[in-house]
Backbone atoms as SQL, in Angstrom:
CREATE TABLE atoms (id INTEGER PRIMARY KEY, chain TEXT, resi INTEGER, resn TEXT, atom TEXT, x REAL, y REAL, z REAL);
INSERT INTO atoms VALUES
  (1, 'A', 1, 'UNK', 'N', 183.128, 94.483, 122.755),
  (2, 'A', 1, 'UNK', 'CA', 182.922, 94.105, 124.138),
  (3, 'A', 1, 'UNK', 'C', 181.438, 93.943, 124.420),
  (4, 'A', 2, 'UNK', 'N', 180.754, 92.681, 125.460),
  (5, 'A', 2, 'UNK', 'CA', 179.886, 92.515, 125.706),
  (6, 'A', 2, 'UNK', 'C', 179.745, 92.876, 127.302),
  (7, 'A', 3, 'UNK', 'N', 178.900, 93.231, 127.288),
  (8, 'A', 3, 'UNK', 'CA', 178.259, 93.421, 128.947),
  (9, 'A', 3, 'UNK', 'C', 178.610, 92.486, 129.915),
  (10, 'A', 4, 'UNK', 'N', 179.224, 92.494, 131.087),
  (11, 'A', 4, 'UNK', 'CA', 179.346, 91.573, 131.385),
  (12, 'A', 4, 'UNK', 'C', 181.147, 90.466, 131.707),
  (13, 'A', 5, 'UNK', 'N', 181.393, 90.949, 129.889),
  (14, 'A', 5, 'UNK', 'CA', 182.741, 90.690, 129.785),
  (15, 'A', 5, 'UNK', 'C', 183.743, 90.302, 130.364),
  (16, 'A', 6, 'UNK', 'N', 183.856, 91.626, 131.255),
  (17, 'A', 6, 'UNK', 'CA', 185.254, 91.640, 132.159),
  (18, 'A', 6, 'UNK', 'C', 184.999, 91.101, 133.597),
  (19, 'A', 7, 'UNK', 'N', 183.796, 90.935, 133.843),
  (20, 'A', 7, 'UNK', 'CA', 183.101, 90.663, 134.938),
  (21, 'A', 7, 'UNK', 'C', 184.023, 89.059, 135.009),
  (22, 'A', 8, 'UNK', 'N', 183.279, 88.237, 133.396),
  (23, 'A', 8, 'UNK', 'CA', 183.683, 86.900, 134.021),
  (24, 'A', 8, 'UNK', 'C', 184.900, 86.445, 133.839),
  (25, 'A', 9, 'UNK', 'N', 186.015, 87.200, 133.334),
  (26, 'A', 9, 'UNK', 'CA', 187.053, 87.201, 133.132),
  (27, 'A', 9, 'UNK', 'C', 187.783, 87.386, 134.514),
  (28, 'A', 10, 'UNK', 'N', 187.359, 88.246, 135.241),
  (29, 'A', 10, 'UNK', 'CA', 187.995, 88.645, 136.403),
  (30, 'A', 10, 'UNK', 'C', 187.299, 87.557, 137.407),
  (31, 'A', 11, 'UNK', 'N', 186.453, 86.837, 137.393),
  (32, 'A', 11, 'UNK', 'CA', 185.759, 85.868, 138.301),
  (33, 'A', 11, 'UNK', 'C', 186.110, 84.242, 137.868),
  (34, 'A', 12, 'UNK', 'N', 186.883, 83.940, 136.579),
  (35, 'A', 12, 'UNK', 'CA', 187.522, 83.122, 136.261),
  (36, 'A', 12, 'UNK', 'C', 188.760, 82.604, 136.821),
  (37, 'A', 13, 'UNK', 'N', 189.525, 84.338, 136.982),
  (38, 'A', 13, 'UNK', 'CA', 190.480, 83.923, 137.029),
  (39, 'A', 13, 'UNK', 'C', 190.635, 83.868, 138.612),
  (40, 'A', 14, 'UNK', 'N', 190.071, 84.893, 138.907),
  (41, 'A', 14, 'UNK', 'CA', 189.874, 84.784, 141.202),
  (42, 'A', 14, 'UNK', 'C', 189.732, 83.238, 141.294),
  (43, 'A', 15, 'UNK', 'N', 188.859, 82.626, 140.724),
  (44, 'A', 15, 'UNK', 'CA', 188.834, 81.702, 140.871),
  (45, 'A', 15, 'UNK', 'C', 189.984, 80.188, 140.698),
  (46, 'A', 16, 'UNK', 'N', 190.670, 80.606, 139.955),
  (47, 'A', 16, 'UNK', 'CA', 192.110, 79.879, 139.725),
  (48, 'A', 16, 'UNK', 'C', 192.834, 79.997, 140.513),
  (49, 'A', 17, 'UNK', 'N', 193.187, 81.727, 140.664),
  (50, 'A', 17, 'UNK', 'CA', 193.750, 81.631, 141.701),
  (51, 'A', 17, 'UNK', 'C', 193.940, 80.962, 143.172),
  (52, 'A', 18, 'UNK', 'N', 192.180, 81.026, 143.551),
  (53, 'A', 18, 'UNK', 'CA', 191.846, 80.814, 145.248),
  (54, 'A', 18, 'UNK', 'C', 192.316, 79.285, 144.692),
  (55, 'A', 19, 'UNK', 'N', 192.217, 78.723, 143.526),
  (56, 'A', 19, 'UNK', 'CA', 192.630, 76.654, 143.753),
  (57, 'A', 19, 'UNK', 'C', 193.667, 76.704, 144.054),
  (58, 'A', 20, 'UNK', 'N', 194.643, 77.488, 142.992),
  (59, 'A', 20, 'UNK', 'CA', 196.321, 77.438, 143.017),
  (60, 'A', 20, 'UNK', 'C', 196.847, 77.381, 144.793),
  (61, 'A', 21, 'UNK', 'N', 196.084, 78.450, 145.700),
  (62, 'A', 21, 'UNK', 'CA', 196.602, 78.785, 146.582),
  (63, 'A', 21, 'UNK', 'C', 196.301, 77.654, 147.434),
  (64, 'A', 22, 'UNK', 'N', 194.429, 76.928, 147.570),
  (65, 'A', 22, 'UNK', 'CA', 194.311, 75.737, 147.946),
  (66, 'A', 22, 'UNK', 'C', 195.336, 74.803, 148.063),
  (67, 'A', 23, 'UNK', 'N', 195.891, 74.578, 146.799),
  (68, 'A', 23, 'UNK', 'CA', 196.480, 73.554, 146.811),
  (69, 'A', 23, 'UNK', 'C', 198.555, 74.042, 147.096),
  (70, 'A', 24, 'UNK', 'N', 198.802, 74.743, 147.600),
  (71, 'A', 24, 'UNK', 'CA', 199.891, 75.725, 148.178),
  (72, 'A', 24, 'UNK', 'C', 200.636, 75.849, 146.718),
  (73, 'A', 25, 'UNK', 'N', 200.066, 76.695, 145.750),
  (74, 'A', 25, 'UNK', 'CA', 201.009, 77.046, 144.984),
  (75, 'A', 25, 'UNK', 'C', 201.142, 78.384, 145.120),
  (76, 'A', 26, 'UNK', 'N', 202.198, 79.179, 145.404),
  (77, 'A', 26, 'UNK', 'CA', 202.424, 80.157, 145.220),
  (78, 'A', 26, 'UNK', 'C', 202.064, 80.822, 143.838),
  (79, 'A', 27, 'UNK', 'N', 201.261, 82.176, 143.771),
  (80, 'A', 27, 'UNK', 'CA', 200.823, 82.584, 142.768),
  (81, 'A', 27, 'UNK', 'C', 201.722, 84.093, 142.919),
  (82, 'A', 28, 'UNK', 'N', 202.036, 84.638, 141.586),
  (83, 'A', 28, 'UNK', 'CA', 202.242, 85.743, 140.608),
  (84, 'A', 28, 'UNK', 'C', 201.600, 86.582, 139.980),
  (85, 'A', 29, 'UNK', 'N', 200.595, 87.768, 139.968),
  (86, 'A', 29, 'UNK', 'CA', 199.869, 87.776, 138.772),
  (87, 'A', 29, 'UNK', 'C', 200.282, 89.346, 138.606),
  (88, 'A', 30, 'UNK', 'N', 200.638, 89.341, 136.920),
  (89, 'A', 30, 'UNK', 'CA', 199.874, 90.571, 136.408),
  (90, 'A', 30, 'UNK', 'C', 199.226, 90.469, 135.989),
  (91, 'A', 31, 'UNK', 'N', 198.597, 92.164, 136.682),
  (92, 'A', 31, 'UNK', 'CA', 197.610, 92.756, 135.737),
  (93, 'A', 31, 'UNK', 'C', 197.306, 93.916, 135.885),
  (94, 'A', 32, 'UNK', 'N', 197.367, 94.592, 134.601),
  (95, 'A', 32, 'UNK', 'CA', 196.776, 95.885, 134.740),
  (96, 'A', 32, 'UNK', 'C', 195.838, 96.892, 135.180),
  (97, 'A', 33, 'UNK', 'N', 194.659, 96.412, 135.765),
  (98, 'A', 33, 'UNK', 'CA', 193.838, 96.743, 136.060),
  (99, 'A', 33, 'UNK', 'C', 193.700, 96.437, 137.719),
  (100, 'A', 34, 'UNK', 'N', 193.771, 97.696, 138.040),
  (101, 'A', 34, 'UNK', 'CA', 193.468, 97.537, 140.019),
  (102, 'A', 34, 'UNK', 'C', 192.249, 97.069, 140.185),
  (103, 'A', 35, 'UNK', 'N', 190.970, 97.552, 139.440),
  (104, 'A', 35, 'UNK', 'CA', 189.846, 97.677, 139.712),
  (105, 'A', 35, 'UNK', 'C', 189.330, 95.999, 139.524),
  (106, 'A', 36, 'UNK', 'N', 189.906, 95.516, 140.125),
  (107, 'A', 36, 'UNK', 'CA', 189.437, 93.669, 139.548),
  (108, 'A', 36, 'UNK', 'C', 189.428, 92.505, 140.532),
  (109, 'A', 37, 'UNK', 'N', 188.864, 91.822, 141.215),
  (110, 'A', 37, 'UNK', 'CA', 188.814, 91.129, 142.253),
  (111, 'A', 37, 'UNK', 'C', 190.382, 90.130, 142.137),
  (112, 'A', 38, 'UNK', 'N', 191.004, 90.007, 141.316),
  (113, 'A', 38, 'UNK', 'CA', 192.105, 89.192, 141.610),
  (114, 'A', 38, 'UNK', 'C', 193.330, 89.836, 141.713),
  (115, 'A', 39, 'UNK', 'N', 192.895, 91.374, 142.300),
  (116, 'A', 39, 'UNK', 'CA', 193.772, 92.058, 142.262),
  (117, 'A', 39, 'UNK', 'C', 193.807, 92.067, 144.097),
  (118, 'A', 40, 'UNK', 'N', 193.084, 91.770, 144.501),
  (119, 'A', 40, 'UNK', 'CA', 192.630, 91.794, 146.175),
  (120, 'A', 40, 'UNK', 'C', 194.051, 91.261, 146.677),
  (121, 'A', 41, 'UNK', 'N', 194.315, 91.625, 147.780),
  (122, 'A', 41, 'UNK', 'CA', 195.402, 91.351, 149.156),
  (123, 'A', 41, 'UNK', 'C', 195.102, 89.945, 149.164),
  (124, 'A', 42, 'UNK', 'N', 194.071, 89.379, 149.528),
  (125, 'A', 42, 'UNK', 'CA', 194.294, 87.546, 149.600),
  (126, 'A', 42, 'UNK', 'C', 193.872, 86.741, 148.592),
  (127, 'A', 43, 'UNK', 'N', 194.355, 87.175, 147.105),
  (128, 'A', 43, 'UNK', 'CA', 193.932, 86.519, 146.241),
  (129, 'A', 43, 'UNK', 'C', 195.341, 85.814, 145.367),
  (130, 'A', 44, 'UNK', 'N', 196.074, 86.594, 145.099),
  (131, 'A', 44, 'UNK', 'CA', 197.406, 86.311, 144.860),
  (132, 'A', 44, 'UNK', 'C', 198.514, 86.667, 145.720),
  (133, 'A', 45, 'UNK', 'N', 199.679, 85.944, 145.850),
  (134, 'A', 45, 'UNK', 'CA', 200.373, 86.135, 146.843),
  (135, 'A', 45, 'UNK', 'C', 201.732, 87.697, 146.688),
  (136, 'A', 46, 'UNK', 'N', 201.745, 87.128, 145.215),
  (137, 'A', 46, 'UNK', 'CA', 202.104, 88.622, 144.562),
  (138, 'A', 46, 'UNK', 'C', 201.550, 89.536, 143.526),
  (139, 'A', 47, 'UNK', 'N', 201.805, 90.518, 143.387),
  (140, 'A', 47, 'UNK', 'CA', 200.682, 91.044, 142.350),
  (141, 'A', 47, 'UNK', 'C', 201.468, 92.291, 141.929),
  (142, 'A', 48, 'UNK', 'N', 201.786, 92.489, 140.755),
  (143, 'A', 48, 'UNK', 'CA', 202.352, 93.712, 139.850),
  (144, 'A', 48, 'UNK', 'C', 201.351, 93.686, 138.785),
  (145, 'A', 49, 'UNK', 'N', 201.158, 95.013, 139.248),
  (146, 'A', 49, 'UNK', 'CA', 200.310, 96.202, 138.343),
  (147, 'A', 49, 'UNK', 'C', 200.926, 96.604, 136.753),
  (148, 'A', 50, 'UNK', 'N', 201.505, 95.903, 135.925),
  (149, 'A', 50, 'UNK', 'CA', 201.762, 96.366, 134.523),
  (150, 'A', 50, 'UNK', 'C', 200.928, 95.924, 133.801),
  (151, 'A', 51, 'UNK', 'N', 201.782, 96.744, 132.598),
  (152, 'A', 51, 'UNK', 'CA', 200.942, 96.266, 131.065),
  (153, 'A', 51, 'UNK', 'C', 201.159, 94.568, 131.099),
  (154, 'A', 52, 'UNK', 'N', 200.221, 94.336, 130.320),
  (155, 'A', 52, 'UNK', 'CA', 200.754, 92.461, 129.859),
  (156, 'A', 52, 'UNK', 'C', 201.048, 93.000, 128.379),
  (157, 'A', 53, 'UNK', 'N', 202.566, 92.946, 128.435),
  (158, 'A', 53, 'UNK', 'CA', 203.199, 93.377, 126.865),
  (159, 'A', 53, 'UNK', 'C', 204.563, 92.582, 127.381),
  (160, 'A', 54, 'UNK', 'N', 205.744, 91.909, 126.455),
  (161, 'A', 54, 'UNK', 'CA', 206.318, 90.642, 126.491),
  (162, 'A', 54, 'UNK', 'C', 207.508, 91.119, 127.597),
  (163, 'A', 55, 'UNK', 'N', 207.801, 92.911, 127.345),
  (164, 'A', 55, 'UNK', 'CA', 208.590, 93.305, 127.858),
  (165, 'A', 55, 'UNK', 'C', 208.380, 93.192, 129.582),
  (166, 'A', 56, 'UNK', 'N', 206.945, 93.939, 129.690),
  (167, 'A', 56, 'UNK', 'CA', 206.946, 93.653, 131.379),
  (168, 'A', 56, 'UNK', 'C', 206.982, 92.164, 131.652),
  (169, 'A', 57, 'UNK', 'N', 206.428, 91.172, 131.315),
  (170, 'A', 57, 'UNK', 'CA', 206.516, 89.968, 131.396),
  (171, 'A', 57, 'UNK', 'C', 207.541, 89.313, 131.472),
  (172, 'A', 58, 'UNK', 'N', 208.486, 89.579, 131.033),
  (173, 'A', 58, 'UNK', 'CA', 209.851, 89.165, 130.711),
  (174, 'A', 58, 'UNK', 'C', 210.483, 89.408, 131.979),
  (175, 'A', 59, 'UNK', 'N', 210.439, 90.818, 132.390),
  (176, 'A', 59, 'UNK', 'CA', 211.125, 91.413, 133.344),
  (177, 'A', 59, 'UNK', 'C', 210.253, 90.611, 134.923),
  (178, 'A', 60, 'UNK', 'N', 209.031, 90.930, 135.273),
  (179, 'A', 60, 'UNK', 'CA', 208.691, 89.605, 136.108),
  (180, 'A', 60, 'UNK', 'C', 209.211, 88.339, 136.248),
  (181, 'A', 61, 'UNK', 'N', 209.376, 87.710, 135.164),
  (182, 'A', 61, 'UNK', 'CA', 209.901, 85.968, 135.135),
  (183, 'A', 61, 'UNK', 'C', 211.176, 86.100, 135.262),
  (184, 'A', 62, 'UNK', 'N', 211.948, 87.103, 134.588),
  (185, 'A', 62, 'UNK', 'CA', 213.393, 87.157, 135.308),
  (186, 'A', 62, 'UNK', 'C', 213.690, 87.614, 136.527),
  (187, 'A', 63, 'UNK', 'N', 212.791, 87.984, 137.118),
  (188, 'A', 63, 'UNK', 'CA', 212.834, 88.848, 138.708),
  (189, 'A', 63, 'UNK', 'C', 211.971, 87.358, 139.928),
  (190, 'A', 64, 'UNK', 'N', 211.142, 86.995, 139.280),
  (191, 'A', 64, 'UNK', 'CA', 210.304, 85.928, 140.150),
  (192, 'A', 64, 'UNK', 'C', 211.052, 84.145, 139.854),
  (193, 'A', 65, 'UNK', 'N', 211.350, 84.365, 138.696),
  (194, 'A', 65, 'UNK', 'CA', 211.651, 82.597, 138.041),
  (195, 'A', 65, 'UNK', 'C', 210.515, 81.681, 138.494),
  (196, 'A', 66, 'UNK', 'N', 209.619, 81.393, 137.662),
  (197, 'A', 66, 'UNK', 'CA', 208.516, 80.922, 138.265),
  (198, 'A', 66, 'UNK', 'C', 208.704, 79.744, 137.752),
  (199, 'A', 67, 'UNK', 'N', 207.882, 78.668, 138.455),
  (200, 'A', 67, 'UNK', 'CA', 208.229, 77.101, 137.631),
  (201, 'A', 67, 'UNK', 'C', 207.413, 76.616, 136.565),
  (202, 'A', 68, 'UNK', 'N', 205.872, 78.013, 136.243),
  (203, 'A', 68, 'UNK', 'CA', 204.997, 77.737, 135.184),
  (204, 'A', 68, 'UNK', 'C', 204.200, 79.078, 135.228),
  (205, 'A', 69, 'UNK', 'N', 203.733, 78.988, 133.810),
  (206, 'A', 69, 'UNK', 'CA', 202.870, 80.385, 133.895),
  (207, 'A', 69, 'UNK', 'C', 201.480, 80.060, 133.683),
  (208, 'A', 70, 'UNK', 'N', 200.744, 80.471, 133.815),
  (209, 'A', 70, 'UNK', 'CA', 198.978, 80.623, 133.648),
  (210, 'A', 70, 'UNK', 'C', 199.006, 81.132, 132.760),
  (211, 'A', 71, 'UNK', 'N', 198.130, 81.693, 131.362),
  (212, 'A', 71, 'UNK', 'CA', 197.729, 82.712, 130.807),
  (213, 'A', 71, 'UNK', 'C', 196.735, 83.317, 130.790),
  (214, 'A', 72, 'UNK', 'N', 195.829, 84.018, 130.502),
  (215, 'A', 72, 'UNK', 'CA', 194.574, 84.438, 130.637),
  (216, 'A', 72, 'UNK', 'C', 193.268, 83.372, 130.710),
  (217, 'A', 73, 'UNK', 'N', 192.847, 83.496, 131.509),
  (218, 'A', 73, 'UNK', 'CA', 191.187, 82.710, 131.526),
  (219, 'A', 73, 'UNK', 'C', 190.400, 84.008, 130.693),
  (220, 'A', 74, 'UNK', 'N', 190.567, 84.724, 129.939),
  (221, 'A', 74, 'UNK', 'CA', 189.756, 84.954, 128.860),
  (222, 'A', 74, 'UNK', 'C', 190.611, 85.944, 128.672),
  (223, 'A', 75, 'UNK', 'N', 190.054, 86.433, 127.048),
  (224, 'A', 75, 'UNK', 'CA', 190.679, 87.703, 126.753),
  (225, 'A', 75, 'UNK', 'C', 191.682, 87.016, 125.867),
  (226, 'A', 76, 'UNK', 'N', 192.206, 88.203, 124.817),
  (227, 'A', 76, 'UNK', 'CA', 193.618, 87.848, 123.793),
  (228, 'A', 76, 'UNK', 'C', 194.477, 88.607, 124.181),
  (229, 'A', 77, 'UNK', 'N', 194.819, 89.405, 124.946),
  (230, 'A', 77, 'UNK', 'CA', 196.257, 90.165, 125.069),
  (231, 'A', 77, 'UNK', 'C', 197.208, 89.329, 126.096),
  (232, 'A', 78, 'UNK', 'N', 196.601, 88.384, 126.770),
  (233, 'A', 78, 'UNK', 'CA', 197.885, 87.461, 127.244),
  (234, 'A', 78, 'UNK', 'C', 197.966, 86.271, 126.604),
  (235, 'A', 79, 'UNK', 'N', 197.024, 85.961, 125.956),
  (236, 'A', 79, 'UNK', 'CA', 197.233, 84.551, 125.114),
  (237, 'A', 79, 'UNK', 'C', 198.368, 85.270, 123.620),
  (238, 'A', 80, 'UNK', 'N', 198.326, 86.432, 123.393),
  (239, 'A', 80, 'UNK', 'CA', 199.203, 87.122, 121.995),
  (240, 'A', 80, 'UNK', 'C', 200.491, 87.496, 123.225),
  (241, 'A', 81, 'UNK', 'N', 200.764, 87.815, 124.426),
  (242, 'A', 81, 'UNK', 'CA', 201.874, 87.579, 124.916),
  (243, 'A', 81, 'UNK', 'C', 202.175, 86.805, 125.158),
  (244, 'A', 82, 'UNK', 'N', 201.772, 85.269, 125.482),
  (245, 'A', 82, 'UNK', 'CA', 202.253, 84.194, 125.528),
  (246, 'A', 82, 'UNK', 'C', 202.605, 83.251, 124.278),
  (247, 'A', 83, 'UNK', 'N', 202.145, 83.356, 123.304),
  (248, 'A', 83, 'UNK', 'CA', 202.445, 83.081, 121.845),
  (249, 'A', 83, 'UNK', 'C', 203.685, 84.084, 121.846),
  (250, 'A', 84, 'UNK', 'N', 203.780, 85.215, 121.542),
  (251, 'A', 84, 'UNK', 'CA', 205.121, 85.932, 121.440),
  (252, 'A', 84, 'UNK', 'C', 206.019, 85.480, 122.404),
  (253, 'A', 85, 'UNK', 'N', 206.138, 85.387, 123.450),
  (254, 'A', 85, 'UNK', 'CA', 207.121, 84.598, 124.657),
  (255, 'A', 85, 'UNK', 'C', 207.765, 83.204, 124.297),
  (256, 'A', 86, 'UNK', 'N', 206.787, 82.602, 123.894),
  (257, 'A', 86, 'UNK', 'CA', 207.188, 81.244, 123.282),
  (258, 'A', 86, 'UNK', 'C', 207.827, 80.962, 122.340),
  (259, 'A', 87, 'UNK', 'N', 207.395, 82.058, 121.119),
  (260, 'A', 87, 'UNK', 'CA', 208.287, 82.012, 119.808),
  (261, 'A', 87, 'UNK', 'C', 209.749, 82.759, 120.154),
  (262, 'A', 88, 'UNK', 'N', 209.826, 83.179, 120.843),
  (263, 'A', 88, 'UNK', 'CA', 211.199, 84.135, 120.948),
  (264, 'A', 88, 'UNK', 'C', 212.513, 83.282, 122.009),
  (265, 'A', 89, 'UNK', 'N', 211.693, 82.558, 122.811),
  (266, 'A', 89, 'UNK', 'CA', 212.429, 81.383, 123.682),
  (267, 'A', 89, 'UNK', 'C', 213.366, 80.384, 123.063),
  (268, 'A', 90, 'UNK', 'N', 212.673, 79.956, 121.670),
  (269, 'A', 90, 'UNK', 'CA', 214.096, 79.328, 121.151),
  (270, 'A', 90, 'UNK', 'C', 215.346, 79.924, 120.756),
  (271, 'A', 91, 'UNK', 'N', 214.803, 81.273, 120.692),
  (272, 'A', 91, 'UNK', 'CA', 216.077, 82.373, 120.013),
  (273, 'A', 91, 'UNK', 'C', 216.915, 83.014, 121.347),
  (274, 'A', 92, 'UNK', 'N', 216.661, 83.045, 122.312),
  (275, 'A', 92, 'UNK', 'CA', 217.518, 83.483, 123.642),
  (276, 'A', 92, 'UNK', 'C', 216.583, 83.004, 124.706),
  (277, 'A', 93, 'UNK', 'N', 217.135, 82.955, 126.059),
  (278, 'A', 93, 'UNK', 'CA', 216.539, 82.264, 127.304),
  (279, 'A', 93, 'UNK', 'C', 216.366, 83.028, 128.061),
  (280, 'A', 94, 'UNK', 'N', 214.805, 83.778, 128.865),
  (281, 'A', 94, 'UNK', 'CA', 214.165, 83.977, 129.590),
  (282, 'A', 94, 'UNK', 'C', 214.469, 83.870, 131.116);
């Protein structure tokens, strides 16, 4: 980890968010971490606090049915849950 890191990770993605909502898409997000600006009351319209592991993920998209997912604007633990999500989709349906 570099200094800095999580800073622009979390200012990446605030930032996706505030377009998504611009443009009226209803947003979803996990994430684990409270301590993070896209975790704020007017940043996403919903927001669950889990792990990003395939299981909580799974259980969101079957509870929300969303019409697309985002994955991380930085970082590998949602780009390695979204690779795992994908490979397992041809084998049963989500």
């Amino acid at each position: 980890m570099k200094i800095g890191e999580a800073g622009e990770f979390d200012y990446s993605g605030s930032q996706a968010l505030k377009a998504l909502k611009e443009e009226g898409v209803e947003t979803i997000l996990i994430n684990p971490n409270i301590a993070t600006i896209q975790t704020s009351v007017d940043i996403a319209d919903k927001i669950y606090f889990l792990p990003i592991t395939p299981y909580f993920v799974e259980e969101v998209i079957k509870k929300e049915k969303p019409q697309g997912i985002l994955l991380a604007f930085g970082g590998q633990t949602a780009l390695n849950c979204g690779v795992w999500l994908f490979r397992i989709r041809c084998s049963r349906k989500i």
